[in-house]
C-alpha positions in Angstrom: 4.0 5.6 20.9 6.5 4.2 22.6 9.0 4.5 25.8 11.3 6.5 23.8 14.4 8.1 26.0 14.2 11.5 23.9 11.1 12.0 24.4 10.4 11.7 28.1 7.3 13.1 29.9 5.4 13.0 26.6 5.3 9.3 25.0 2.8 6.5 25.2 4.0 4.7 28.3 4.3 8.2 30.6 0.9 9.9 29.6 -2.3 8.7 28.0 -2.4 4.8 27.7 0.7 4.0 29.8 1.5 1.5 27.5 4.4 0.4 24.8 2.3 1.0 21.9 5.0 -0.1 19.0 5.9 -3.0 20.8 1.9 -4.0 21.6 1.8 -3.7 17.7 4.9 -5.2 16.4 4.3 -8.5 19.0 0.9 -8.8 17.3 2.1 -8.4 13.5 4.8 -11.0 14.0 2.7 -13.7 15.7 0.7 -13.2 12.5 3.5 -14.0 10.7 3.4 -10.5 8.8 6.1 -8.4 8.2 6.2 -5.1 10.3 6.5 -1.6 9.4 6.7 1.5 11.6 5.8 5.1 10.2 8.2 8.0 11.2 7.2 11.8 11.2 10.5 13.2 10.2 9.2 16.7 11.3 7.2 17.4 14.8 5.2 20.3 14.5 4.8 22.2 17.7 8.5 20.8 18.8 10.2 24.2 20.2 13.6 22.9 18.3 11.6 22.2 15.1 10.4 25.7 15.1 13.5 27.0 15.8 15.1 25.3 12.8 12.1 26.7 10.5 12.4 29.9 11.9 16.4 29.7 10.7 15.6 28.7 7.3 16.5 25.4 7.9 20.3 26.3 8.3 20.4 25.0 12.0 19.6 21.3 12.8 19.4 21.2 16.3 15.7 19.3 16.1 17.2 16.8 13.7 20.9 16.7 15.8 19.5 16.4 19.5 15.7 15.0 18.5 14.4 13.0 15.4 17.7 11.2 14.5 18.5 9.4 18.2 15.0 8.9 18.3 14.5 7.3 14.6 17.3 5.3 15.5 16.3 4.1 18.8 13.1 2.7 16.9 15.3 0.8 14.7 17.3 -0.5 17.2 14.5 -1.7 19.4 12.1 -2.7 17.1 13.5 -3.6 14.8 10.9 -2.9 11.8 10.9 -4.6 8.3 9.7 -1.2 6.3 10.4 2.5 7.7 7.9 4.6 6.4 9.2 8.1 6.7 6.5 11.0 6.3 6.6 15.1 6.9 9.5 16.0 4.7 8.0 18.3 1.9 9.2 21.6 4.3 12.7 20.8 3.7 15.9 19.1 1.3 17.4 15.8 2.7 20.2 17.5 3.6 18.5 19.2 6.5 17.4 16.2 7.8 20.9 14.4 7.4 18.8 11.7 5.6 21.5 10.6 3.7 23.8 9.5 7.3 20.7 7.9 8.5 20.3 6.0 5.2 23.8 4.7 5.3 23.6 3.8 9.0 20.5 2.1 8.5 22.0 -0.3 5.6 25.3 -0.6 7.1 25.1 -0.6 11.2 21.5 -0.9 12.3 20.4 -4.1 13.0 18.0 -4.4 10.3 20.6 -3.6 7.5 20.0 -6.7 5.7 16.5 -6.5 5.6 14.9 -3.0 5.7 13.2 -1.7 3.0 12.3 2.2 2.9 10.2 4.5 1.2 10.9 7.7 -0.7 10.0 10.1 1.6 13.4 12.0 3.1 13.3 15.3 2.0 10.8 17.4 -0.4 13.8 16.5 -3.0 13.6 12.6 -2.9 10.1 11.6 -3.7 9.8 9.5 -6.6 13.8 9.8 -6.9 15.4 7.7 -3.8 14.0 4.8 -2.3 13.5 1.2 -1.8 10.0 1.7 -3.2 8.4 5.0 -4.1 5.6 6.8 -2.5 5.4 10.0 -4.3 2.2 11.5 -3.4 -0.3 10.4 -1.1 -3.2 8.2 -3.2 -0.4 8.1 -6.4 -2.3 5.8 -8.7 -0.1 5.9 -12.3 -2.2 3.6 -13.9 1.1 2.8 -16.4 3.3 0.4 -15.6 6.1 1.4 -13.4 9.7 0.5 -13.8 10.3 1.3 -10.3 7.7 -0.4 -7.5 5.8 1.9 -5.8 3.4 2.1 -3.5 -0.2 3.5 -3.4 -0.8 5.3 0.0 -4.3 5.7 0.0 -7.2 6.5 2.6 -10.5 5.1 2.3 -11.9 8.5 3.6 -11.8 11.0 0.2 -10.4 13.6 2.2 -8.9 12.7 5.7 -7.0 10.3 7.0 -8.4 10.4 10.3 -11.9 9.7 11.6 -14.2 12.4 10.9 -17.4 12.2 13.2 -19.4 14.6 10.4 -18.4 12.6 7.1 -21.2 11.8 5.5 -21.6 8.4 3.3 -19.9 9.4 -0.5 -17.1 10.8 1.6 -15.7 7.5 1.3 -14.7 4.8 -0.8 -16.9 1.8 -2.0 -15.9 -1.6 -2.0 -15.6 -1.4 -5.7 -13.9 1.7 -5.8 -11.1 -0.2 -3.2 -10.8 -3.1 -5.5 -10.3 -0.9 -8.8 -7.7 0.9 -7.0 -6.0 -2.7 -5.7 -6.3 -3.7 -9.2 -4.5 -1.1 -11.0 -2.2 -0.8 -8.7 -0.7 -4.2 -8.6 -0.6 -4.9 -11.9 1.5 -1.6 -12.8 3.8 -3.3 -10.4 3.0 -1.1 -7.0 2.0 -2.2 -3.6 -1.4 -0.8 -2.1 -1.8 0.7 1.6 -5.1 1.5 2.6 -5.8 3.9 5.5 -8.8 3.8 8.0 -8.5 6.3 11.1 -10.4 4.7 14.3 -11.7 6.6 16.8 -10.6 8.4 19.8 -10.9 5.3 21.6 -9.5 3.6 19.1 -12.7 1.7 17.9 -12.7 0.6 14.1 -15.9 2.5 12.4 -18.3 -0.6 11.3 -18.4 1.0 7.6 -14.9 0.4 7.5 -15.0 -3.4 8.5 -18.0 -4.0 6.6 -15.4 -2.3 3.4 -12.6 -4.5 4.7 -15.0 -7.4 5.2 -16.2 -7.1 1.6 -12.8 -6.9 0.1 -11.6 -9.7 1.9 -13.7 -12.0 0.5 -13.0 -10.7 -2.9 -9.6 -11.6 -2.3 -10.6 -15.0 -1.4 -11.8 -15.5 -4.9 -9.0 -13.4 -6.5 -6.4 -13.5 -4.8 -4.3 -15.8 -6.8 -4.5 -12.6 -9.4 -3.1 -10.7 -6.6 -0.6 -12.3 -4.3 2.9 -13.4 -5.5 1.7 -11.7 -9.8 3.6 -9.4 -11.3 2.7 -6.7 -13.9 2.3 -7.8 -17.7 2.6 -6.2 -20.4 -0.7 -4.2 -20.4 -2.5 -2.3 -17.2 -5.3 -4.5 -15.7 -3.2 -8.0 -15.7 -1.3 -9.5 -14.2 0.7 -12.8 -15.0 2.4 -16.2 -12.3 6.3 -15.1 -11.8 6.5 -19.0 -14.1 4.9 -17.1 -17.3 2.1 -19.6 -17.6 -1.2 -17.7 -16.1 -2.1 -14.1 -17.1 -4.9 -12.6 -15.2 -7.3 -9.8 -16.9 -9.4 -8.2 -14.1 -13.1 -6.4 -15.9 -14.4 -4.0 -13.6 -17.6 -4.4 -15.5 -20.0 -7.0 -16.6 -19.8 -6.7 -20.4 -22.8 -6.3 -22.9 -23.9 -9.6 -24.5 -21.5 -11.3 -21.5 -19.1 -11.1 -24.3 -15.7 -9.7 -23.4 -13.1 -8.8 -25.7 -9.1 -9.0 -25.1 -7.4 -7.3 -27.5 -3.6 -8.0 -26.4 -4.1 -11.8 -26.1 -3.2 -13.7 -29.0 -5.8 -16.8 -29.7 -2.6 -19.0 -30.6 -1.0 -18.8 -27.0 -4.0 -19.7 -25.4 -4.7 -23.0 -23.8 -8.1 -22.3 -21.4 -9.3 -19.7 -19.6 -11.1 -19.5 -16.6 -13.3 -17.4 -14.6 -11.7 -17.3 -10.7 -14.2 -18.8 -8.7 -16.8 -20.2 -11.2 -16.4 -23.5 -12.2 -15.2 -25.0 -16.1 -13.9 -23.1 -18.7 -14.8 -20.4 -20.3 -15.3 -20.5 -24.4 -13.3 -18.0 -26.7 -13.2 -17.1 -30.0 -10.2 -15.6 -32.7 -10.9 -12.4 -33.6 -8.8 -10.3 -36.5 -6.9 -8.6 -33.7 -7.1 -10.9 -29.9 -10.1 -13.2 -28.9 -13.6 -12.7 -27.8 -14.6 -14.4 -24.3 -18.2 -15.7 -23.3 -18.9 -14.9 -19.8 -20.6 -17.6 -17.6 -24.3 -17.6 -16.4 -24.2 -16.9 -12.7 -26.6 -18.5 -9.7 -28.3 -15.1 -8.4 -26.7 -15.9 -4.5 -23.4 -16.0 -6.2 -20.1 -14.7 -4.7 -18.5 -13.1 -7.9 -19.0 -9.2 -7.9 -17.7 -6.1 -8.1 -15.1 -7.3 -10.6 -14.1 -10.4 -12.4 -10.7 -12.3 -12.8 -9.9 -14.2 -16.3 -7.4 -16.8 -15.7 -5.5 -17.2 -18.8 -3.3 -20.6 -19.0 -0.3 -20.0 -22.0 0.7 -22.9 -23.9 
């Protein structure tokens, strides 16, 4: 993907589009004014060295010693990335891919080693053990909260993470079933990463904008519940880093448009608020948390798929 010295005759600038591919993409991010990640296969399948390591148990590391570590390093250098994502390391232990010298170059020479944040994925030992933030499995959801953050690497294809031409409709995600996954997610303190694999020609499928289109403006609404929270004390909210707003996120319209919260207490309450309708909301004590009356919506309105209490503390 991109001119990369150990990989001459077979990179993104010799064959196919001719073209610096990482740096295209990493130009773009930044004049966005987002922070940029590149993902790194620590194994290449069909790599004659690769498969002479495999075929040796693992004992030899000439594919790590003469392949993936210059070349891991020479994306570092040149990119510069915030995050490296590394992937492909359930065939072996760390210690066959001399993660832990990369590691320690990476946070001591590289020059990123101030910034860089990594993942957990550097040997089929280190998921969910080592890391920056943890990966674990593909499409981990704990729904618990998490002392360590994490991140959801999800797909909104069920079962690939490419584009299937012969996927039918229920092979993929709904809008609603993105946000409950966002939802959960952040508020057990993870981050979410949501695949969609274009096309050979790299065209975007228009099911997947009109997914990311609709989840946008979601986020319009609720993103305040989203952006800059962190996890309370219970799954489903989150609360401001100040302590003052907690957010409870339904994924339902409750019956009666009466919703009950059983972890708030009544006398720490000073108004609540529905994200993106206007005036407060009325609440009542109950023996064990409060009862909230849901507004009456205008039938064109913008509010679905879930619904964001905004919970001001005294």
């Amino acid at each position: 993907m991109w001119p990369s010295k150990h990989s001459w005759g077979w990179n993104a600038v010799d064959v196919g589009p001719k073209r610096d591919l990482v740096g295209d993409l990493a130009a773009a991010v930044r004049k966005a004014d987002l922070k940029f990640g590149t993902y790194y296969s620590l194994l290449e399948f069909f790599n004659p060295l690769f498969l002479s390591d495999q075929a040796a148990g693992y004992k030899t590391q000439d594919f790590i010693k003469n392949k993936m570590d210059p070349e891991i390093k020479e994306l570092v250098t040149n990119y510069k990335p915030d995050i490296v994502w590394a992937d492909g390391s359930w065939v072996a232990d760390d210690t066959y891919f001399d993660s832990t010298n990369f590691l320690a170059w990476l946070y001591n020479d590289s020059p990123v080693k101030d910034t860089v944040v990594v993942n957990d994925r550097w040997g089929k030992d280190t998921p969910g053990k080592h890391g920056g933030f943890y990966n674990m499995a593909d499409r981990t959801n704990p729904k618990k909260l998490m002392e360590h953050k994490f991140e959801n690497a999800m797909s909104m294809d069920r079962g690939s993470w490419g584009f299937r031409r012969n996927a039918e409709l229920w092979n993929y995600l709904t809008t609603w079933d993105l946000i409950v996954e966002l939802v959960q997610t952040v508020s057990c303190g993870g981050n979410i990463l949501i695949n969609i694999g274009p096309t050979a020609d790299g065209v975007i499928n228009l099911l997947f904008i009109e997914r990311l289109t609709q989840f946008g403006d979601w986020l319009k609404v609720n993103g305040e519940a989203i952006y800059g929270s962190k996890p309370w004390t219970h799954q489903n909210d989150t609360i401001t880093p100040d302590g003052k707003d907690v957010y409870s996120t339904t994924f339902h319209w409750p019956q009666n448009s009466q919703l009950k919260l059983g972890a708030v207490d009544s006398q720490m309450v000073s108004k609540i608020e529905m994200l993106g309708a206007p005036g407060e909301l009325k609440f009542t004590m109950l023996d064990k948390g409060i009862q909230v009356q849901f507004p009456n919506l205008p039938p064109d309105t913008r509010l679905q798929y879930a619904w964001t209490l905004k919970i001001t503390i005294k």
